[in-house]
C-alpha beads as a LAMMPS data file, in Angstrom:
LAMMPS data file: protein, C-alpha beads

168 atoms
167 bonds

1 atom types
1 bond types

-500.0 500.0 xlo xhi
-500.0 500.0 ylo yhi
-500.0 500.0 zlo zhi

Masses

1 110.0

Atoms # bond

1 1 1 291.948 -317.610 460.289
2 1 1 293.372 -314.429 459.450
3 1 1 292.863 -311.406 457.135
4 1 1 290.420 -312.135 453.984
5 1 1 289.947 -315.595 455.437
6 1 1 293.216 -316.754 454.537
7 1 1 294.290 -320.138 456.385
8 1 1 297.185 -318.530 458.072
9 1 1 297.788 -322.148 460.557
10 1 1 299.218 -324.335 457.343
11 1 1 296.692 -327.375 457.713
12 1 1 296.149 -328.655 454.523
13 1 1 292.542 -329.041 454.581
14 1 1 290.374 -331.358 451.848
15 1 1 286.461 -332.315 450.270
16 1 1 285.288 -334.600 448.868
17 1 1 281.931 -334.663 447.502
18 1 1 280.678 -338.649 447.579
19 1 1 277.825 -338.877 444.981
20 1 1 277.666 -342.644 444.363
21 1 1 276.145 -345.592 446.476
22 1 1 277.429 -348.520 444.882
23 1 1 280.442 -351.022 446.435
24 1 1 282.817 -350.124 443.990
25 1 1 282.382 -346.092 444.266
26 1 1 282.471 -346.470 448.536
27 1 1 285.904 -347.318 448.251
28 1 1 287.367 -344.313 446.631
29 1 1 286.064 -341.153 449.122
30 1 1 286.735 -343.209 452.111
31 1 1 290.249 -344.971 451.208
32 1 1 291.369 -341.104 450.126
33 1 1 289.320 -339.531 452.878
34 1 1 291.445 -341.900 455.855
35 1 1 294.421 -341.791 454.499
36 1 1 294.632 -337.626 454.172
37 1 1 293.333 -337.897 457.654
38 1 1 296.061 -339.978 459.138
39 1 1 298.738 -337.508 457.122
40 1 1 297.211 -334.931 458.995
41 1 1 294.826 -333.440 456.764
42 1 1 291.794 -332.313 457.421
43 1 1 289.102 -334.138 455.987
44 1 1 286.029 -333.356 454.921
45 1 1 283.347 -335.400 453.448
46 1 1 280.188 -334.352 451.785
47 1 1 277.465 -337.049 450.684
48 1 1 274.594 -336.125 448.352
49 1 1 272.108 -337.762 446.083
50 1 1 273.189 -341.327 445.721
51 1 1 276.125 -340.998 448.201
52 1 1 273.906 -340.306 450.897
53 1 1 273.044 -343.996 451.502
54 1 1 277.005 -344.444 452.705
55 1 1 275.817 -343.063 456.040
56 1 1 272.857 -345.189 456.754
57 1 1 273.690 -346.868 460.113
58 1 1 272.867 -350.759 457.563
59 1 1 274.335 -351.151 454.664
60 1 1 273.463 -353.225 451.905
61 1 1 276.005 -352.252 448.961
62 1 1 275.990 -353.734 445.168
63 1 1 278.499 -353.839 442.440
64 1 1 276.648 -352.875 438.869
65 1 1 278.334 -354.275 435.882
66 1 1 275.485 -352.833 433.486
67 1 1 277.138 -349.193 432.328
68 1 1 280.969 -350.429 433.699
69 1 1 282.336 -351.824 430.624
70 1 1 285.823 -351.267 432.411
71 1 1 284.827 -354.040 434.798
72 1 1 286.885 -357.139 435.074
73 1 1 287.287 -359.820 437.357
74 1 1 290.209 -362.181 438.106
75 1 1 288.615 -365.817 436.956
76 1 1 290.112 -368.826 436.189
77 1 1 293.881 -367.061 436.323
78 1 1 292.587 -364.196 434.664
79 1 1 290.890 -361.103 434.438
80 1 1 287.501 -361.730 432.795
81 1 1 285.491 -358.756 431.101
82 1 1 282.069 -358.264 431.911
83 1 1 279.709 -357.400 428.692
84 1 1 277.761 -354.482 429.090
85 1 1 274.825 -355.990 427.786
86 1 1 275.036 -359.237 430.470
87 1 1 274.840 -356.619 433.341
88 1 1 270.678 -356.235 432.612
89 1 1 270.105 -360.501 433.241
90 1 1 268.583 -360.834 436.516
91 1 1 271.004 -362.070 439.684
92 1 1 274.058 -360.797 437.380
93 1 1 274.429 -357.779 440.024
94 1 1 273.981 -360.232 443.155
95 1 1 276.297 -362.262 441.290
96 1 1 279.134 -359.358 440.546
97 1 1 278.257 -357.904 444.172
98 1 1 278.947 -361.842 446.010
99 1 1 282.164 -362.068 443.943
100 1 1 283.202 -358.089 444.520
101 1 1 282.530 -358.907 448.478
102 1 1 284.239 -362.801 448.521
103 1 1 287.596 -360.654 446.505
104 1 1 287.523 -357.754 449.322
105 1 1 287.274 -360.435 452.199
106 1 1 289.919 -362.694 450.507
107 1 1 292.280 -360.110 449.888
108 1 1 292.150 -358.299 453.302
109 1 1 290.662 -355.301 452.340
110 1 1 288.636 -353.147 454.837
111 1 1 284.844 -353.466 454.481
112 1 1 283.484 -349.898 454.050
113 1 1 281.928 -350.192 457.184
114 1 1 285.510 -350.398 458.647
115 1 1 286.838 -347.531 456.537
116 1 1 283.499 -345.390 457.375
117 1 1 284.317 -345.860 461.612
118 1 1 288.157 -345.242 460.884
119 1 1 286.997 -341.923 459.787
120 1 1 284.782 -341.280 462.617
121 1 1 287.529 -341.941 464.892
122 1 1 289.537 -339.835 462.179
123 1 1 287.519 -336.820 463.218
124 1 1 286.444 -336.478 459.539
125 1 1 283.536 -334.348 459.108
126 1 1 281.060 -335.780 457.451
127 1 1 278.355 -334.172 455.791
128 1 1 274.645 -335.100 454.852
129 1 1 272.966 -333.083 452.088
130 1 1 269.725 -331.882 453.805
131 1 1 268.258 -331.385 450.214
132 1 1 269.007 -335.051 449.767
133 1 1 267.176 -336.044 452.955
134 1 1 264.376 -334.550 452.189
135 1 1 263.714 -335.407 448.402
136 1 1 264.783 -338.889 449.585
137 1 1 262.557 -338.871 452.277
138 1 1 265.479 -340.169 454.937
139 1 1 266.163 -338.914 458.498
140 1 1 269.460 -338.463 460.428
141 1 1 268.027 -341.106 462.712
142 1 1 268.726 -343.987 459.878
143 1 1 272.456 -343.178 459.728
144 1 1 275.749 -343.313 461.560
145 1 1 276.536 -341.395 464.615
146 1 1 278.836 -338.585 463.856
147 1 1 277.459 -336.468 460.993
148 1 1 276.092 -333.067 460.412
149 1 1 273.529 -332.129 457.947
150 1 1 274.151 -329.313 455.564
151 1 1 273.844 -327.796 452.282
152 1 1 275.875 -326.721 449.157
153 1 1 276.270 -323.625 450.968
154 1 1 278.395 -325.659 453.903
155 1 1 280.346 -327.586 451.979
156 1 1 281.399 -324.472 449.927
157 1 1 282.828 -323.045 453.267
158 1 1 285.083 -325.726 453.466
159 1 1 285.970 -326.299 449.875
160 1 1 286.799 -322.362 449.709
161 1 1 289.666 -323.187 452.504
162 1 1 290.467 -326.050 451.221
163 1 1 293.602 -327.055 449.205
164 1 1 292.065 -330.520 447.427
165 1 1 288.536 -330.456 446.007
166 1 1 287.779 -334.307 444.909
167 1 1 284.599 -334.871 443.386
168 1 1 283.537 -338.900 443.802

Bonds

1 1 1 2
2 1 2 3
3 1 3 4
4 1 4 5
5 1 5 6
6 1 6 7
7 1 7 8
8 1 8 9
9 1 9 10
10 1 10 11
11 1 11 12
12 1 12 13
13 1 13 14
14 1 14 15
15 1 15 16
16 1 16 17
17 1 17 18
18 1 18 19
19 1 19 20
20 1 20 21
21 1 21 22
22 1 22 23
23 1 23 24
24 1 24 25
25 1 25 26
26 1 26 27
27 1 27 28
28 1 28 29
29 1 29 30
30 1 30 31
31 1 31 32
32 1 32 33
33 1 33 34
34 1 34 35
35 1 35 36
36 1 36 37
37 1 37 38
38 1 38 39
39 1 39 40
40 1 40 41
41 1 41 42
42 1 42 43
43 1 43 44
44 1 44 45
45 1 45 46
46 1 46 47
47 1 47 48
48 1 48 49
49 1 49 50
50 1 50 51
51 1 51 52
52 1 52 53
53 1 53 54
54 1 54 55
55 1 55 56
56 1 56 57
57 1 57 58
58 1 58 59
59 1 59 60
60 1 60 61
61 1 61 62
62 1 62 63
63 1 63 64
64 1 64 65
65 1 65 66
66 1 66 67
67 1 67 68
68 1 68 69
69 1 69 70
70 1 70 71
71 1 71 72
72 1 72 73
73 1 73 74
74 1 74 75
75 1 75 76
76 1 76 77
77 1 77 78
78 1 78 79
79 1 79 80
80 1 80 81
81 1 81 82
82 1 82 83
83 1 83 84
84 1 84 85
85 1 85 86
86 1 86 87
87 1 87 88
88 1 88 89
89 1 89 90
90 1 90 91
91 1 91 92
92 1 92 93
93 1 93 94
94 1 94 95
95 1 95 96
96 1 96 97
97 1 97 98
98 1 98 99
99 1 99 100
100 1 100 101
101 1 101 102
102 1 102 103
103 1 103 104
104 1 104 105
105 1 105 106
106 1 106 107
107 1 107 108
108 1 108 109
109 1 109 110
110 1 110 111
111 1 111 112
112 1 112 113
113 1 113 114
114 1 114 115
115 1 115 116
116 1 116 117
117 1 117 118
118 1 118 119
119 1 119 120
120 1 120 121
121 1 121 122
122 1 122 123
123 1 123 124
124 1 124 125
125 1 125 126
126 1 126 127
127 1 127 128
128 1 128 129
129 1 129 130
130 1 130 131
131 1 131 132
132 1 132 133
133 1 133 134
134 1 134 135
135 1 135 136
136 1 136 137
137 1 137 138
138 1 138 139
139 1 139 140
140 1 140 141
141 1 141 142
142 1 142 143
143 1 143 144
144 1 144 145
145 1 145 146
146 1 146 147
147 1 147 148
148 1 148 149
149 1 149 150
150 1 150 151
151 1 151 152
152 1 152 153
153 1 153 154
154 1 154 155
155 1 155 156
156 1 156 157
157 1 157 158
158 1 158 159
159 1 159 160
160 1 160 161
161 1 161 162
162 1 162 163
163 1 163 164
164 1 164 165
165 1 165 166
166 1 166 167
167 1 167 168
């Protein structure tokens, strides 16, 4: 760092704030977070509220259709629309989350727990919103090796340096 806290080295530094806990909204943070990481940026990741949960050591992710009215799935040789009002029948999100899950594994994709240890080994920081942990009532025990727990005020340090701020 030099004068005024100006990044004098050139590493083009990013955040992401992960708010979400559902299958579909893993995907984004971690698929942008890895990649930035193996370009050489560095990475770092802050999970509050809802997002929180992507840390805990088990996961147990769901795809909700109710509220996604952009959600379609290929079916019968093609994409199928979801109606909003189907996602509140019980075993619809079981359903939408075996599907999501059979599609991922089908199609190659990384799990999330396979994106979360790339960006462990990554060295992406990753963040746990203290506030979070304790309204939620969690502790740094139940999740992954690797994190730190923080506030707003620490991931404002690194946003302030950083030159993408991604919101998730």
């Amino acid at each position: 760092m030099g004068e005024a806290g100006l990044n004098l080295d050139n590493t083009k530094k990013m955040t992401i704030i992960c708010t979400k806990g559902t299958l579909d909204w893993a995907y984004p943070p971690f698929i942008l977070g890895t990649t930035a990481a193996a370009m050489d940026v560095e990475v770092t990741m802050f999970f509050t509220f809802y997002g929180l949960g992507l840390l805990d050591k088990e996961l147990d992710l769901k795809v909700s259709p109710l509220g996604n009215p952009a959600m379609e799935m290929p079916m019968m040789g093609m994409h199928m629309g979801m109606p909003n009002l189907v996602g509140m029948l019980p075993g619809v999100t079981g359903g939408a989350t075996a599907m999501m899950k059979n599609m991922i594994k089908k199609k190659g994709v990384a799990s999330i727990e396979e994106l979360r240890e790339a960006a462990v080994l990554s060295d992406v920081r990753m963040i746990a919103c203290q506030m979070t942990l304790d309204l939620f009532e969690k502790k740094k025990e139940d999740m992954i090796d690797g994190i730190e727990l923080g506030g707003a005020a620490t991931w404002m340090e690194s946003a302030l340096q950083s030159d993408i701020n991604l919101y998730m």
